[in-house]
Phi, psi and omega in degrees: 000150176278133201267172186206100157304129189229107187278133163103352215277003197252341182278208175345254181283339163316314153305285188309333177293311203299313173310314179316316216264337183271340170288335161261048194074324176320175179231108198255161179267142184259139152268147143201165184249042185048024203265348157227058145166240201225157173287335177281348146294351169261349158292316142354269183331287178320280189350294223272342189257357196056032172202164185291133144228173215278120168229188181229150181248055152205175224277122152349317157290345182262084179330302200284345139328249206280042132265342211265294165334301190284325190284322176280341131322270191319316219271351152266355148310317165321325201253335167260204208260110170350322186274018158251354162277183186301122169218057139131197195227121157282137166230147212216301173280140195187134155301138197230029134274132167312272174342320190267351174291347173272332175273359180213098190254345180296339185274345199256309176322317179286321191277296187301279217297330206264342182300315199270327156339311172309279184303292180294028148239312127000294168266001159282339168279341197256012197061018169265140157280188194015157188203138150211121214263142170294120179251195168211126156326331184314253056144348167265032257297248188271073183310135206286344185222085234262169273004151181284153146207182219299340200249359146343129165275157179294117175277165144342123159296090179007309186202181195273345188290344189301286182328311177294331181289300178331303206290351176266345211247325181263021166284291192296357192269315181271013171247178185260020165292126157321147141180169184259155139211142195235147208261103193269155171259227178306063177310098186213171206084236172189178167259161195276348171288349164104354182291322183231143188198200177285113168242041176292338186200183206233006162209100198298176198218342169250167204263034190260278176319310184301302196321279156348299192278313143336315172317249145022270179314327233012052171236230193209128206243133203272114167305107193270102164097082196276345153263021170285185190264053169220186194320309184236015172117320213236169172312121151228137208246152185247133181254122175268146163279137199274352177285320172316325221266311176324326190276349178305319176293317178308286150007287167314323165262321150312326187286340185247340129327316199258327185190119214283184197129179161233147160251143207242080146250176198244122182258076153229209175259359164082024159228101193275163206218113187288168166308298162330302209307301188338287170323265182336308217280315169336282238294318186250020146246008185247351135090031156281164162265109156328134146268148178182156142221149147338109172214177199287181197292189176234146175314149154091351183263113178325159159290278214223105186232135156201180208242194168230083196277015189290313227268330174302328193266340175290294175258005104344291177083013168266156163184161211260106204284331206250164184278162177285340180293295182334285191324313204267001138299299173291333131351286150319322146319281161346297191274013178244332182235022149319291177304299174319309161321289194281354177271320177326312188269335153282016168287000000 
């Protein structure tokens, strides 16, 4: 089987993806250094494919750690078969909130810029080919003309977390690397057994999660903001099921396999969902209750983002399969039968 590095693979969609990639054969390897989640997404991951898979524990910015890593890879390749080698890297890892990026921004410049600087100079001493990077719609920032699409220009960046997704995609854009990159919008949901999900923090910061947990807590949840210029006042975001955004990498990397070069798509469902909307649609397919109010905007957050999926979907053959009702069951799911999953693989 073909191996595939997942820099980044025990977290969020990084789990979910390492499932995708082992259902379409590949074999993937995870690097991470756990600083925004748990071992129990790599147990999550085993539950669901049924056999162990091989990671490594460390953090990404520290080239020679991860070269040390990748070279002992290849050196068991030396001993297999050509369908076992390395034919690229998913990178994944980076910190991804807005809000702290603005309150630490020295922290998001180093670790995203200095991770991907990393991974990719690893793999130019080492000969691998294709990369696919995780990207983010911040990089639009607040666009003059919706829905984006992949040829949108880039605005003034929002927050420093933005800036760093800008500033890596034209770092891999000037290099001899293969690679995708993909631009995600709005990432929620779970896989449906409920094994892997967000465990980066125990007080979330997007609002699927905010939902949830509040719930759970019985505490309450704050809207940033009731004046913006969108239907109803609020944020509005194109959401995704992170099992669509995962299968999107798998796609993705058959394509840059079959044909090299580089590529840009933009992964949502090409439908924005205000904040309100978000909240009402939880609220009836899970038939829970919101606690929520009104509080001020928050630094760093568009106004109004959704995507344009023709060119993905055109040359990919991806597109975004599960419902916004979806996202907000298994979501729920996630956050109610998690814990009983973690107590069950530590016994």
């Amino acid at each position: 089987m073909k191996k595939v590095i997942v820099t980044g693979g025990a977290g969020y969609i990084g789990s979910h993806t390492v499932v995708e990639l082992w259902k379409a054969g590949y074999t993937p390897i995870i690097i991470d250094n756990f600083s925004n989640t748990t071992i129990d997404n790599i147990k999550g991951i085993e539950s669901i494919i049924g056999t162990n898979i091989e990671y490594h524990e460390v953090d990404c910015s520290c080239r020679i750690s991860l070269y040390d890593v990748f070279k002992s890879i290849e050196s068991d390749n030396e001993l297999s078969s050509f369908d076992d080698e390395i034919i690229g890297v998913i990178h994944f890892a980076a910190y991804k909130s807005v809000g702290e990026s603005v309150e630490k921004p020295d922290k998001y410049y180093s670790n995203n810029i200095g991770s991907m600087k990393s991974v990719m100079d690893v793999m130019d001493t080492l000969d691998i080919t294709n990369l696919i990077f995780s990207s983010s719609c911040s990089v639009y920032g607040n666009p003059d003309i919706l829905p984006v699409t992949e040829d949108t220009p880039f605005k003034e960046p929002e927050s420093p977390y933005a800036e760093t997704k800008q500033m890596c995609e034209k770092i891999l854009d000037e290099s001899d690397i293969d690679s995708v990159s993909l631009r995600y919008f709005n990432p929620i949901g779970s896989h449906e057994s409920s094994h892997i999900g967000d465990r980066s923090t125990d007080d979330p910061l997007a609002i699927v999660p905010v939902i949830t947990n509040r719930i759970l807590n019985n505490g309450e949840l704050t809207v940033f903001g009731n004046d913006y210029d969108t239907k109803d006042g609020t944020c509005i975001r194109d959401y995704i099921h992170v099992v669509d955004l995962a299968k999107a990498h798998v796609k993705s990397l058959k394509h840059v396999e079959d044909k090299s070069g580089k590529y840009i798509y933009n992964i949502g469902t090409g439908k924005g969902t205000s904040v309100l909307e978000a909240i009402n649609t939880f609220e009836k397919a899970t038939s829970e209750k919101v606690n929520w109010k009104y509080g001020d905007r928050r630094d760093g957050d568009v106004i109004e983002v959704y995507a344009d999926c023709t060119k993905v979907e055109k040359e990919l053959g991806w597109k975004a399969e599960k419902s916004l009702e979806t996202c907000m069951i298994d979501s729920w799911n996630w956050e109610r039968l998690s814990k009983q999953f973690q107590k069950f693989v530590n016994k």
